[in-house]
N, C-alpha and C positions, 0 to 999 in steps of 0.2 A: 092769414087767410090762404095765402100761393103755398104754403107750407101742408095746410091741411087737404089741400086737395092733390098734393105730389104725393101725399102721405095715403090718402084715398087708391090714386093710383096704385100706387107700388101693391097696398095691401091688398087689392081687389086681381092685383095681377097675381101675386105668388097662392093666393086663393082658389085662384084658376090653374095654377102650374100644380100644386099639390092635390086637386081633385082629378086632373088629367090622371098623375102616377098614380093614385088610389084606385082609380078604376083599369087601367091597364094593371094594378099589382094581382087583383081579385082571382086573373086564370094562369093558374099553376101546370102549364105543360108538361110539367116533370110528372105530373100524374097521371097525365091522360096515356091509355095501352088501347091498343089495338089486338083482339080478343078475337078475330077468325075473319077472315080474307075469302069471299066466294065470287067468284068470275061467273057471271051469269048468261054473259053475250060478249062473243066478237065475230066482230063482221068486217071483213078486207074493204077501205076504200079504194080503191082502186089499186095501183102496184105497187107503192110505197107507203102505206097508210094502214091501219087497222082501225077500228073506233069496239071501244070495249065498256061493258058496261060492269060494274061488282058490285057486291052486300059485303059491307064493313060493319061487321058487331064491335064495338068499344067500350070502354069503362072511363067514365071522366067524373071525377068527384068535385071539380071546378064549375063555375058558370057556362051559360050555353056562350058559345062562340061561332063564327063564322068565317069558312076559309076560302081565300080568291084568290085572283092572279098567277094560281096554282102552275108553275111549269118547271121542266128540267131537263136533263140529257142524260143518256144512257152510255156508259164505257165498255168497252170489250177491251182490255187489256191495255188503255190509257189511250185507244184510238175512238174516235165518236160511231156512235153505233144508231144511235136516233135520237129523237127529242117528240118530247109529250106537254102536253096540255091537258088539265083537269078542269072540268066545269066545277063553278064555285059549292061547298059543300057547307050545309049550317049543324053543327052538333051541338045534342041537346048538353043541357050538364046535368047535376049532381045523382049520377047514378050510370048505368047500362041500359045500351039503346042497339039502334044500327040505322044506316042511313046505305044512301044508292050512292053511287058514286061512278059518273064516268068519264069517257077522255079518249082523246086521240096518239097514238103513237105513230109518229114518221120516221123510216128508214131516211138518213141522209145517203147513204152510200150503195145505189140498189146491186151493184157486183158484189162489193165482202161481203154485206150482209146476206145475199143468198149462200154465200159459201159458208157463214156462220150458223146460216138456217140448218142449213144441209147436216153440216157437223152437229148440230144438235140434233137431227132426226137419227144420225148413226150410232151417237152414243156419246160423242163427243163433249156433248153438252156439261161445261163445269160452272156453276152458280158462281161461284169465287172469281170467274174472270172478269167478271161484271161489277163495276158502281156506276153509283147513281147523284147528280147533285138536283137538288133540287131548293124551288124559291117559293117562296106563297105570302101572302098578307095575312091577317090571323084578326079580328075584330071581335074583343066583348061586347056581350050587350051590354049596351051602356058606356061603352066605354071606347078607347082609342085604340087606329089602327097599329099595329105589332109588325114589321116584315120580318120574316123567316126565314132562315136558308140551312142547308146541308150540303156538302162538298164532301165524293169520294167516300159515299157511304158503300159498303158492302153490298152486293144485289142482294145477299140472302138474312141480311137484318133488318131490311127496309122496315118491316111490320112492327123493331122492337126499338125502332131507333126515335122514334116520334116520342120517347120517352125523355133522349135527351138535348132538344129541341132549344131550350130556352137556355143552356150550359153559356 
C-alpha cells in the first residue's frame, strides 16, 4: 500500500515536470522577427529621462506570449551610457501583427552623455559604438515563465537579434 502511493507520487510529479517542458517547448523564439520599428512619441522627462512610445510590426509563427520585467543598459564604447525599462508587452502568435510598445530611458551620466548627444548632433554619431544588454521574462499562454537575456548586443541588430534569443 506505502509502495503504491510513493509510486502515485513520483508519477503525478514527473507528470507535472514533463507538462511544465511541453508547454514552455510550444514558443520557438528562433522564429519570431521583428518586421519594422516606428517611434511614434518622445517626450523629455525631465533632464535625464525621455519616455518613448513605438509600433512594432512582427511575424511570430509560435503561440501568443507575453513579455515583462523588460529592462537593460545602453554601452557607448564599454562605458554605461543609460538604462531603460519597457512596459510589459503581450504578442499575438501564429502569423503577423504589431503591438505599441513603450519605455523609459535614463541617462546615468548627465556630462558625457550631453557630449555624446552633441557628437551625435555633429555627425559624430556611430551605431557601432553602441550595445545593448538586455533581460525580460517571456510567458506562453498556458504555459511557464522563460527569463531572457542578451549581453553586448550590437546597437544596430537590436531588431534582428530577438531572433536568437533562445540560442
Amino acid at each position: 500500500m506505502v509502495m503504491k502511493n510513493i509510486f502515485k507520487k513520483r508519477f503525478f510529479v514527473i507528470a507535472a515536470v514533463s507538462m511544465l517542458l511541453m508547454m514552455t517547448g510550444c514558443l520557438n523564439l528562433k522564429e519570431f522577427k521583428i518586421l519594422s520599428f516606428k517611434a511614434e512619441q518622445i517626450v523629455p522627462q525631465g533632464f535625464k529621462s525621455i519616455r518613448g512610445v513605438a509600433t512594432v510590426e512582427y511575424s511570430n509563427p509560435s503561440v501568443d506570449f507575453d513579455v515583462f520585467d523588460i529592462e537593460g543598459a545602453v554601452y557607448c564604447q564599454g562605458s554605461l551610457f543609460g538604462r531603460f525599462t519597457v512596459d510589459p508587452v503581450s504578442i499575438k502568435g501564429r502569423g503577423t501583427s504589431s503591438c505599441t510598445v513603450s519605455g523609459v530611458f535614463t541617462i546615468t551620466s548627465p556630462l558625457s552623455s550631453v557630449i555624446q548627444v552633441l557628437s551625435m548632433l555633429t555627425g559624430g554619431f556611430n551605431v557601432n559604438d553602441y550595445t545593448i544588454d538586455i533581460n525580460a521574462k517571456v510567458k506562453p499562454k498556458g504555459g511557464a515563465v522563460k527569463a531572457v537575456g542578451l549581453k553586448d548586443v550590437p546597437a544596430g541588430k537590436v531588431t534582428g537579434v530577438i531572433k536568437s534569443v533562445s540560442k
